[in-house]
Wavefront OBJ file of the C-alpha trace (Angstrom):
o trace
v 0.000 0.000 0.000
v 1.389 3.344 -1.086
v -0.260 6.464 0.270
v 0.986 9.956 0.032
v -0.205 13.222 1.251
v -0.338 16.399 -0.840
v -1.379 20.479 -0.120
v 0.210 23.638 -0.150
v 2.664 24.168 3.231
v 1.292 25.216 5.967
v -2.002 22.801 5.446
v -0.907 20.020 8.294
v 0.603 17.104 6.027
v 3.473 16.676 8.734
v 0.806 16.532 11.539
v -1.288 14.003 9.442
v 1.493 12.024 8.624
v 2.295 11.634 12.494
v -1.054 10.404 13.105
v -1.244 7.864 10.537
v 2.128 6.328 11.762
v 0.627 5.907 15.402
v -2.346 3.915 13.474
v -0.219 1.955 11.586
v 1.715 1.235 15.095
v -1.357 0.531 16.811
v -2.320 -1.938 14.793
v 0.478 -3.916 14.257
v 1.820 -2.902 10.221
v 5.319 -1.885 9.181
v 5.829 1.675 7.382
v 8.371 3.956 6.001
v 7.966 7.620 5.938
v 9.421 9.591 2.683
v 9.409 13.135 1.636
v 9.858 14.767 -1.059
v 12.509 16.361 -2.741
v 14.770 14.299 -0.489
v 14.521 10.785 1.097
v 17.784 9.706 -0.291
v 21.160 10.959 0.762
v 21.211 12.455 -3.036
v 17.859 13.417 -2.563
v 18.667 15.475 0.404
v 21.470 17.292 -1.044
v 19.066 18.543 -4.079
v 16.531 18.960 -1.426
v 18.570 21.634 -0.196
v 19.483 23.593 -3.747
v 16.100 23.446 -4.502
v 14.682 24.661 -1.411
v 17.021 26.948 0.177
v 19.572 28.044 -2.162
v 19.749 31.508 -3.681
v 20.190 29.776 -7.077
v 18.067 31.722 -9.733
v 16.507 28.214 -11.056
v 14.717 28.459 -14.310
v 11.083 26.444 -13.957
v 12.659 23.403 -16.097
v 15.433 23.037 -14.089
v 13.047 22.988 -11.043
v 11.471 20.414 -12.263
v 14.517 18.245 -13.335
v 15.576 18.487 -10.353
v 12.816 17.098 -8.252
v 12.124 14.307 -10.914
v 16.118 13.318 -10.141
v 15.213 13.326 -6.886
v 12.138 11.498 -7.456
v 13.711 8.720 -9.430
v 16.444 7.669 -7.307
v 13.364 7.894 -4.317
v 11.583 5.397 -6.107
v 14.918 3.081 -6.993
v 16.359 3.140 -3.085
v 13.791 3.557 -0.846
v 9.654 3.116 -2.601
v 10.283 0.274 -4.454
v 12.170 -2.032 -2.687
v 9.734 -1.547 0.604
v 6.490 -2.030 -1.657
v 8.644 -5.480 -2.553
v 8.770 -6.507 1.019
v 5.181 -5.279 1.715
v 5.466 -2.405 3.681
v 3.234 0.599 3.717
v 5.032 3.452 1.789
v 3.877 7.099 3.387
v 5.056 10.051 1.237
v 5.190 13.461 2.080
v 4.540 14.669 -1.491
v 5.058 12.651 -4.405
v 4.008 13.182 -8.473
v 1.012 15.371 -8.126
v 3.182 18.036 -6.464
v 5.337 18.392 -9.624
v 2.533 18.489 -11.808
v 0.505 21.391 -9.481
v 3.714 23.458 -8.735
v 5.989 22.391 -12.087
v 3.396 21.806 -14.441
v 0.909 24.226 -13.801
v 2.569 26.613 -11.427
v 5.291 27.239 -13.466
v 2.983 26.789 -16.294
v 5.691 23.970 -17.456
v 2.629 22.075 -18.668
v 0.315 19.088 -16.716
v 0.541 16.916 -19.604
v 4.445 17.566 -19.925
v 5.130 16.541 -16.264
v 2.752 13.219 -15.587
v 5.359 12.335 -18.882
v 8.209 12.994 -16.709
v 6.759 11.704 -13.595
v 5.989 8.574 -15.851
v 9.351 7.658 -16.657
v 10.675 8.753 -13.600
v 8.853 6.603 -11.142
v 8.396 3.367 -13.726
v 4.868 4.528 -13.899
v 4.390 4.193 -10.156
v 1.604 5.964 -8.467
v 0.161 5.944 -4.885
v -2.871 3.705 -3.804
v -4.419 6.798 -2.306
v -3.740 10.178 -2.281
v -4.875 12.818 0.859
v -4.761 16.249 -0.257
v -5.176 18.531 2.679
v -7.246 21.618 0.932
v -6.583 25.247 2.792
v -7.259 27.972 1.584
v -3.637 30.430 0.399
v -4.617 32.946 3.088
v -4.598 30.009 5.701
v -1.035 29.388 3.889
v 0.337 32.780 5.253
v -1.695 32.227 8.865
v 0.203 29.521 9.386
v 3.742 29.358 8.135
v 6.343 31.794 10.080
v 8.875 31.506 7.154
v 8.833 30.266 3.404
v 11.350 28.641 0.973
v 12.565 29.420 -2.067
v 9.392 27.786 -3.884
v 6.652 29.757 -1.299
v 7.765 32.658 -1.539
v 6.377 33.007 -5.480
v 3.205 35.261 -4.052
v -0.455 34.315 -3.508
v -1.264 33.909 -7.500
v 1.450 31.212 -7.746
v -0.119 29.277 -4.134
v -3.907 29.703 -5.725
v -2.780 27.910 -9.376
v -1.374 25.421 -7.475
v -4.016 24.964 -5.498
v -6.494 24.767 -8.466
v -4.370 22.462 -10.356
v -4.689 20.164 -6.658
v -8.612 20.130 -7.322
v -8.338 19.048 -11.242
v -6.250 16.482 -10.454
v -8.931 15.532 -7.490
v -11.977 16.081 -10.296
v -10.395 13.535 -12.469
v -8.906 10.937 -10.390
v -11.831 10.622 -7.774
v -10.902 7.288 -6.541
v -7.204 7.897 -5.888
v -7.327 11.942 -4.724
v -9.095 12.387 -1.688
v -10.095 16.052 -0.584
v -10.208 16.859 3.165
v -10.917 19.752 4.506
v -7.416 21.115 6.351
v -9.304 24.479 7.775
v -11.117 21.842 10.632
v -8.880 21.064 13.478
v -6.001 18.618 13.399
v -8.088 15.793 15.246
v -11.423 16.302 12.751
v -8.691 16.263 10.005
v -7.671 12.783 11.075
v -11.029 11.195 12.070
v -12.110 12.096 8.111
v -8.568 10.308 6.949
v -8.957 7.437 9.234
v -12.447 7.265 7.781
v -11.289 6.290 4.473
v -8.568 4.453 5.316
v -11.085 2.088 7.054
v -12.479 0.959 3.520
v -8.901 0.112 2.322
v -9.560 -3.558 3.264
v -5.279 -4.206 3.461
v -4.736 -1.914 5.983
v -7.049 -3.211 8.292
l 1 2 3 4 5 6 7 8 9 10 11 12 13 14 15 16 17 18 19 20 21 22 23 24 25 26 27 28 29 30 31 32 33 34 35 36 37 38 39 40 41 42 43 44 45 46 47 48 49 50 51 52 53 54 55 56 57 58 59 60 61 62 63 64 65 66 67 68 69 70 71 72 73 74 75 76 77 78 79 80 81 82 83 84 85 86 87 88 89 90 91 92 93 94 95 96 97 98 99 100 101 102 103 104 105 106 107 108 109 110 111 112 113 114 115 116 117 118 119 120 121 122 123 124 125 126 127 128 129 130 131 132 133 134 135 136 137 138 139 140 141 142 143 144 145 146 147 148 149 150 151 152 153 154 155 156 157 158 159 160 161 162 163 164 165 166 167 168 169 170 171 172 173 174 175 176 177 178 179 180 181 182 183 184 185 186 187 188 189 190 191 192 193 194 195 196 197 198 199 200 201
């Protein structure tokens, strides 16, 4: 079972995430916890040019960059766990390159689920959570932003739309919850459909 979680910062992924690992705990399954761009000791070090450098990175590049990272995710850490039947929980995985790449940076969607394609070998999580807040809630809540926030509210709100497409059109992957409730209501609706995932239970 591979499940990731998806938003714009600031909507509670980390705190989800948390939650969903004392679950798994509690009821006796074994886990690994990725993020994303990192993961990997490579992915880590591009982690940090894309996130906090003062690089002047050109959209493409952006995007090449987290599908490297991506890749070598998938090679070192996704696949082999999926192998040995683990549940895979990622902090972000393809649909953040195609909101913030492909239609933040107005790269193209189509262009980037190519690239995300034959980066991950066509992998694709079981179930996706995407924690929906609204930008302003963005600013509310995060004391400082990376390289990537700091694009302004207009850049945030694409994203966000291109999160609800996605949602529109894969209904039975992307899940929509509500991240303006509080952290505990945020987790009883998550729990809720992770109790008709008949392998996890």
């Amino acid at each position: 079972m591979f499940i990731s979680f998806e938003g714009i910062d600031g909507c509670g992924k980390g705190t989800q995430i948390s939650y969903l690992e004392k679950y798994l705990d509690s009821i006796g399954k074994t886990y690994i916890v990725v993020r994303e761009p990192g993961g990997t000791e490579i992915g880590e070090t591009i982690r940090e040019v894309l996130l906090h450098s003062k690089f002047a990175i050109t959209g493409k590049a952006e995007l090449l960059l987290f599908l490297a990272s991506r890749a070598q995710l998938v090679h070192e850490k996704i696949l082999p766990a999926l192998k040995e039947g683990k549940v895979v929980i990622a902090d972000r995985f393809i649909d953040s390159s195609v909101a913030y790449q492909g239609a933040g940076r107005k790269i193209g969607v189509e262009e980037v689920k190519k690239l995300n394609s034959f980066a991950t070998e066509n992998i694709k999580p079981d179930i996706t959570f995407y924690i929906d807040i609204p930008v302003s809630a963005f600013y509310q809540r995060k004391p400082f932003a990376d390289r990537i926030e700091c694009e302004g509210t207009a850049f945030l709100e694409t994203v966000r739309q291109a999160y609800l497409k996605m949602a529109h059109e894969e209904p039975n992957r992307i899940i929509v919850i509500d991240g303006s409730k509080n952290t505990e209501d945020v987790w009883k609706s998550i729990l809720s459909h992770l109790s008709q995932v008949r392998d996890l239970i």
